[in-house]
C-alpha positions in Angstrom: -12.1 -23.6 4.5 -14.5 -22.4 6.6 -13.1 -23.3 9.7 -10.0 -21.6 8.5 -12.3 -18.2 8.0 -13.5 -18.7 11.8 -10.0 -19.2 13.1 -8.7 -16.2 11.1 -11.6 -13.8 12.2 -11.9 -14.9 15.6 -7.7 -14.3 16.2 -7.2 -12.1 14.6 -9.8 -9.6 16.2 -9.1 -11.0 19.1 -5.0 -10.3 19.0 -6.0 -7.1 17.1 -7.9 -5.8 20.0 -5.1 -7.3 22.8 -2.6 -5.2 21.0 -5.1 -1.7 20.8 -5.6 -2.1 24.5 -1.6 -1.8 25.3 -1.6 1.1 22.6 0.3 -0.7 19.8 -1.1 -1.2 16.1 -3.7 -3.9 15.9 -2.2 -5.0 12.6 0.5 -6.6 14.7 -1.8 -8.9 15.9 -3.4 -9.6 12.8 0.2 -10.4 11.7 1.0 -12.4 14.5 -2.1 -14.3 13.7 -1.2 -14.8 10.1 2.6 -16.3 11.3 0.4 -18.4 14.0 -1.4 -20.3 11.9 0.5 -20.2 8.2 2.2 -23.1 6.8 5.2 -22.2 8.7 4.0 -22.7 12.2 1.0 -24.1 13.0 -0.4 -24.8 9.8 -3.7 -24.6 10.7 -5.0 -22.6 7.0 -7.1 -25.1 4.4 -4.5 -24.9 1.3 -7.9 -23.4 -0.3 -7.4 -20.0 1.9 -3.8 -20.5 0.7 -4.4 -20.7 -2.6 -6.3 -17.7 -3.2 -5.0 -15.6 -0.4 -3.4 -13.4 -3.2 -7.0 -12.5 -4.5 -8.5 -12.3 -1.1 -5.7 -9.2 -0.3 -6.1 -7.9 -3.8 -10.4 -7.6 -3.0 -9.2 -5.8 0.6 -7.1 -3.7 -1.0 -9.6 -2.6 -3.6 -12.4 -1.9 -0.4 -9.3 0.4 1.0 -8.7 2.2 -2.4 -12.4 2.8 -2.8 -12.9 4.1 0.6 -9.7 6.4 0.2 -11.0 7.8 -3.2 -13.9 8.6 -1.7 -13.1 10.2 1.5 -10.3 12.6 -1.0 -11.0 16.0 -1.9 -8.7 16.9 -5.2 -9.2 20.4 -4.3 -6.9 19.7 -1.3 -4.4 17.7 -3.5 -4.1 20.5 -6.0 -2.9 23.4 -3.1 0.1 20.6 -2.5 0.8 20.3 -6.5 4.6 19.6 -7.3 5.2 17.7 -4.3 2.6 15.4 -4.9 4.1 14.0 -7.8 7.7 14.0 -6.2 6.4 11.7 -3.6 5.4 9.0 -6.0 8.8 8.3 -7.4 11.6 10.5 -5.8 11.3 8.7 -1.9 11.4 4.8 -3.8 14.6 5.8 -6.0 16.5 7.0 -2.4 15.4 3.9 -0.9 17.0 1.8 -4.1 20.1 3.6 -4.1 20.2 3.1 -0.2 20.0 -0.6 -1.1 22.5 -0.4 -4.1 24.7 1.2 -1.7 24.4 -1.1 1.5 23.6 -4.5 0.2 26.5 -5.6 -2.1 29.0 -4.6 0.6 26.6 -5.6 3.6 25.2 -9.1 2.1 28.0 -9.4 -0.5 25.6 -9.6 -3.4 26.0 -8.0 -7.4 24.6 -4.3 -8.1 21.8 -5.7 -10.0 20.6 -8.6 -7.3 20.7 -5.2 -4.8 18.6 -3.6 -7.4 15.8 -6.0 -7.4 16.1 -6.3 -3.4 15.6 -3.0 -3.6 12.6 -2.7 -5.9 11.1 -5.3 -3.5 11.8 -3.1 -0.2 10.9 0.1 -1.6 6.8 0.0 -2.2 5.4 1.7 0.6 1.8 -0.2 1.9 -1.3 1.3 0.7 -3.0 -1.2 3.6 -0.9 0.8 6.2 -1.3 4.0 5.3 -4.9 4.5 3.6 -6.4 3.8 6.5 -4.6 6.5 8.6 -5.0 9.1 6.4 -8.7 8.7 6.3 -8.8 9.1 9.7 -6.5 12.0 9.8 -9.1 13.5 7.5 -12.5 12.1 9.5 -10.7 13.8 12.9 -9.2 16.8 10.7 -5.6 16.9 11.5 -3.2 18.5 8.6 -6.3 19.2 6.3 -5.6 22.1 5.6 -2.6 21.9 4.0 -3.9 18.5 2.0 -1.0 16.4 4.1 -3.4 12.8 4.0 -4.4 13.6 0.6 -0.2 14.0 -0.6 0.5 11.0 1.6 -2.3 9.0 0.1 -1.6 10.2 -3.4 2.4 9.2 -3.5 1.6 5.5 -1.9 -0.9 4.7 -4.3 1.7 5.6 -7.4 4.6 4.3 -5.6 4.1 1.2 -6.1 3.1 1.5 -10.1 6.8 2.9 -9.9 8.2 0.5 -8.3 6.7 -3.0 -9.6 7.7 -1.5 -13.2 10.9 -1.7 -12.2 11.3 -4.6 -10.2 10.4 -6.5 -13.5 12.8 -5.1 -15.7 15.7 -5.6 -13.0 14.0 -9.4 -12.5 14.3 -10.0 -16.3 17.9 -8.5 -16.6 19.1 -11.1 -14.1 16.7 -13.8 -16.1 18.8 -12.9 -18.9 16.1 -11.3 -20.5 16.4 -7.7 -22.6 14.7 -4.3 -21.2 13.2 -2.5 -23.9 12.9 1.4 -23.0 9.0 0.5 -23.6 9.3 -0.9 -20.3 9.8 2.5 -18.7 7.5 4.1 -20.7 4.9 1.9 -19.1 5.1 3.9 -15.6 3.8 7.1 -16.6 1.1 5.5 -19.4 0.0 3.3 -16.4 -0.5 6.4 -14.6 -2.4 8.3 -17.0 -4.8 5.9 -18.1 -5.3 4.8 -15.2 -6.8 8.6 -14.0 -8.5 8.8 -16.9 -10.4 5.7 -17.0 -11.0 6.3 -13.3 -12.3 10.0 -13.9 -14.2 8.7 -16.8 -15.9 5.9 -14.6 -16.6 7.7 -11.6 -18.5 10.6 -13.7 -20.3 8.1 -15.5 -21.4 6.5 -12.1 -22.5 9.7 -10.5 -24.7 10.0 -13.5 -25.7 6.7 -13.1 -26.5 7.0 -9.7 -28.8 10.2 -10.1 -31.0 9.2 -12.5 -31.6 5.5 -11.7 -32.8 5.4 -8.0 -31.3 2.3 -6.0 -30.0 1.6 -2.1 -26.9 2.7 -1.0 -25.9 -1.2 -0.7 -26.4 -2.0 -4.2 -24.3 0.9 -5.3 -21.5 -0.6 -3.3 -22.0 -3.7 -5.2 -21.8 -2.0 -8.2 -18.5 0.0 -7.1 -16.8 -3.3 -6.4 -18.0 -5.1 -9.4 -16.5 -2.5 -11.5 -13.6 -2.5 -9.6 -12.8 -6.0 -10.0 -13.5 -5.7 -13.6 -10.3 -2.7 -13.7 -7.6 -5.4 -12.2 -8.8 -8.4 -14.5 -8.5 -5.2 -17.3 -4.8 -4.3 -16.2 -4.0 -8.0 -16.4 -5.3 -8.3 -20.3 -4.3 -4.8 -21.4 -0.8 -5.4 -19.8 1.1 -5.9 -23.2 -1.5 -3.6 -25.6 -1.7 -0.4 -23.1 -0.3 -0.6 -19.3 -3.0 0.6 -17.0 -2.8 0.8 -13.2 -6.0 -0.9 -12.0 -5.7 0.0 -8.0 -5.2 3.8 -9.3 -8.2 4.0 -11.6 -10.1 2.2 -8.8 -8.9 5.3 -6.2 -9.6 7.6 -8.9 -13.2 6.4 -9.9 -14.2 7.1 -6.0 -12.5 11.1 -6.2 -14.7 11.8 -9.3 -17.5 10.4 -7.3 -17.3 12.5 -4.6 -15.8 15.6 -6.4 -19.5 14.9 -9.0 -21.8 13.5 -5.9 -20.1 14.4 -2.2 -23.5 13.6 -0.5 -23.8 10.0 -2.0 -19.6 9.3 -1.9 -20.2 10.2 1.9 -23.0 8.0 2.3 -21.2 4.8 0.6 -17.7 5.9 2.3 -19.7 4.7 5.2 -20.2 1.3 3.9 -16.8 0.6 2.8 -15.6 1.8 6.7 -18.0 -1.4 7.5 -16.5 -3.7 5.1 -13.0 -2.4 6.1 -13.7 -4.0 9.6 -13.6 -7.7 8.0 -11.2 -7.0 5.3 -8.7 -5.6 7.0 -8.4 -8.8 9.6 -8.1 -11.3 6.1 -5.5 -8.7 4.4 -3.3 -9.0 7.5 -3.7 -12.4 8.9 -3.2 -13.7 5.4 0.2 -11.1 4.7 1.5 -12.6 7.8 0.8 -16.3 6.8 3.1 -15.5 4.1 5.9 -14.8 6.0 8.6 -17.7 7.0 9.7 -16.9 10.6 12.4 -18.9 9.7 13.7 -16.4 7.2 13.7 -13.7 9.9 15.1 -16.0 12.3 18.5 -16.4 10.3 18.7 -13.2 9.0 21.2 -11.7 11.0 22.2 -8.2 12.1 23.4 -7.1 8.6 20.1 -8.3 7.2 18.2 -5.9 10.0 20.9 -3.0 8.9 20.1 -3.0 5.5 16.2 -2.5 6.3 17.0 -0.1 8.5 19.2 2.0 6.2 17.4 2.1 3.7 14.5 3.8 5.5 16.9 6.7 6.3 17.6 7.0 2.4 13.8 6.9 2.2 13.0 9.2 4.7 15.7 11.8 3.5 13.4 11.5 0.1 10.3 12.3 1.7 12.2 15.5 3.3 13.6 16.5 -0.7 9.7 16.4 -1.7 8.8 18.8 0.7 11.8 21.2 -0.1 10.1 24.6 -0.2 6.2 24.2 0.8 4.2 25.7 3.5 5.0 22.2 5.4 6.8 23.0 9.2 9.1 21.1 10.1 7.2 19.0 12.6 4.7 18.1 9.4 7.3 17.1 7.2 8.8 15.0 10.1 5.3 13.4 9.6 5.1 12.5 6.0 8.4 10.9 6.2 7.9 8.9 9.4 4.0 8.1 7.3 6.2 6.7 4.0 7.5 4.1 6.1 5.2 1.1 6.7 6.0 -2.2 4.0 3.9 -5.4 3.9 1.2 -6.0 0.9 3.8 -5.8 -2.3 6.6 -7.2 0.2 4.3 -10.0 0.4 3.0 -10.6 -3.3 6.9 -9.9 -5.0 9.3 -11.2 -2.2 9.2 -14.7 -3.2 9.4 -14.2 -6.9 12.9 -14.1 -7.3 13.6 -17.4 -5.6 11.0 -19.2 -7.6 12.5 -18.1 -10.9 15.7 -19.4 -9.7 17.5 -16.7 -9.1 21.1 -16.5 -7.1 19.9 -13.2 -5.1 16.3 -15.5 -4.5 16.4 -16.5 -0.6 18.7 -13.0 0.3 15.4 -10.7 -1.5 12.8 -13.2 0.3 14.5 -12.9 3.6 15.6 -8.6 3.1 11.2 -9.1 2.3 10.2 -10.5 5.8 12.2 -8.5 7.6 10.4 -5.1 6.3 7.4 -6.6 7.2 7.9 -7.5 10.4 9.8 -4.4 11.3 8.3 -1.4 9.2 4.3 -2.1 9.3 4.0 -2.0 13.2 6.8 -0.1 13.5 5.8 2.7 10.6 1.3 2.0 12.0 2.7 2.9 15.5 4.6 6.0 14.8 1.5 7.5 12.6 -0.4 6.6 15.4 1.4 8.0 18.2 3.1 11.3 16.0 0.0 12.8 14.5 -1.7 14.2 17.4 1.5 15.9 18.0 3.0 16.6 15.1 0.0 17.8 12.7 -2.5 20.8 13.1 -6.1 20.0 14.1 -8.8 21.9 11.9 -11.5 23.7 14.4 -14.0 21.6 11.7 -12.9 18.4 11.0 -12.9 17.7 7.4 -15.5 14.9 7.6 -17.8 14.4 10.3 
């Protein structure tokens, strides 16, 4: 296993860095590295890494969250208000109904195996996007009008939103009843998971003032606790739905709305265990993905992807209908809601291993937004937000 580790660091940095030095996203070269040595190339991973690959993205999707919550001032959230909570529903439902509408007459599929493919295409990637947003902030670009802190919000709902449904669809076509307590669960989820977030991060910022520690074991402590909220979401699921990766995000905002000196201080240390995390979220999303799949997908495969990001992006634009937002900045948000990967890769192939008719169409519609929205979506972030959004004379973190 450890050789597995060296090969996936050393590539993967190494690719990374190739593909930042010809100005395109260095997750494409993490990816690349993934495909490289998965199970459906090379083959060079231990099963081991395999095996718990989905907990080793889960832990660098927690050190992303953290750092996001604590790089997020809530007093720039609240001057966006309604269109913050548009974005974490309204842009995913376009993007289904694009998929209702395309996929039965593109891929000759039922309404409800398009609904699940569209469930699976329609979670936007908190690994993506978090990331870009905090640097929007570090550098100050569209602070002012809270556009990283509304992007960062809607992604981390979204895909609450969208797993909910994707398992009632999944258990229609199981033959399985919906209850309306299914629904239900998505704003529940939401709630509690602010709450227990709020409640925790006050609690820490308490904690942390009166018991004197380093900077390092907080960060333990932070991640400890986080890991504690997913294994909770998992045991609470059928007594009271709670959205672990939300109340994770939301325990570091209380932090740094309570304590911004400390969140600033162990911000820093997650931006240093980003560096490693980021190469194993990556490396191990693209071992995931079955080139082959992409391979025989075929045009009306690529069309469908495609289409449905127009539906997704005319979304965005609806959220924004009547804010401050120019044109240019609302351009932004919707070319920022684009990037796919983490849930692509954790739901795709559920539908095939439950048997399903739709299975190998949703794993292969699954691939193909990987490969084609995260470098495409990192890359237009990248290269549009210079252009497209306001610098702040003071950056809003230096």
């Amino acid at each position: 296993m450890l050789t597995s580790l060296a090969f996936i660091f050393l590539l993967g940095f190494l690719l990374s860095s190739i593909f930042q030095k010809i100005k395109l996203p260095g997750l494409l070269g993490m990816l690349i590295t993934g495909i490289l040595l998965g199970p459906y190339a090379l083959n060079l991973l231990d099963h081991k890494i395999l095996t718990i690959s989905p907990d080793l993205r889960q832990l660098a999707l927690v050190i992303i969250l953290t750092r996001a919550g604590l790089n997020l001032d809530i007093g720039e959230l609240k001057k966006v208000g309604r269109p913050a909570v548009l974005m974490c529903f309204v842009p995913a439902c376009f993007e289904i109904l694009g998929i209702l509408i395309l996929a039965p007459r593109l891929l000759n599929i039922s309404l409800l195996e398009a609904a699940i493919m569209g469930t699976v295409l329609a979670a936007v990637s908190p690994a993506v996007i978090v990331p870009r947003m905090i640097k929007l902030m570090e550098e100050g670009y569209g602070t002012k009008k809270g556009i990283p802190g509304l992007i960062l919000a809607g992604a981390s709902v979204d895909d609450v939103f969208v797993i909910v449904l994707f398992t009632a669809f999944t258990s229609l076509a199981a033959g399985n009843q919906v209850a309306a307590g299914d629904f239900i669960s998505i704003p529940v989820s939401i709630v509690v998971g602010l709450f227990v977030g709020v409640i925790l991060g006050l609690f820490l910022s308490f904690l942390f003032q009166k018991i004197h520690m380093r900077d390092s074991a907080k960060v333990i402590i932070l991640l400890g606790i986080s890991f504690l909220l997913i294994e909770l979401e998992k045991q609470l699921k059928s007594i009271l739905p709670l959205s672990g990766l939300l109340a994770i995000m939301t325990m570091g905002v209380a932090l740094y709305k309570s304590y911004p000196v400390l969140a600033k201080r162990i911000a820093t240390k997650f931006n240093q265990l980003w560096v490693a995390a980021e190469i194993i979220l990556f490396v191990l999303v693209g071992a995931t993905v079955d080139i082959r799949y992409a391979v025989n997908a075929g045009v009306l495969s690529a069309v469908v992807v495609l289409g449905a990001l127009v539906f997704r992006m005319a979304g965005v634009f609806i959220c924004l209908l009547k804010t401050e937002l120019t044109l240019k900045e609302r351009f932004f948000c919707m070319l920022a809601y684009l990037p796919k990967a983490t849930v692509q890769a954790a739901i795709g192939t559920i539908p095939l291993s439950m048997g399903l008719s739709c299975g190998k169409s949703v794993l292969t519609i699954a691939v193909l937004s990987i490969i084609i929205t995260a470098p495409l979506g990192a890359f237009l972030i990248d290269f549009s937000y210079p252009r497209l959004l306001h610098k702040e004379n003071s950056p809003h973190r230096k």
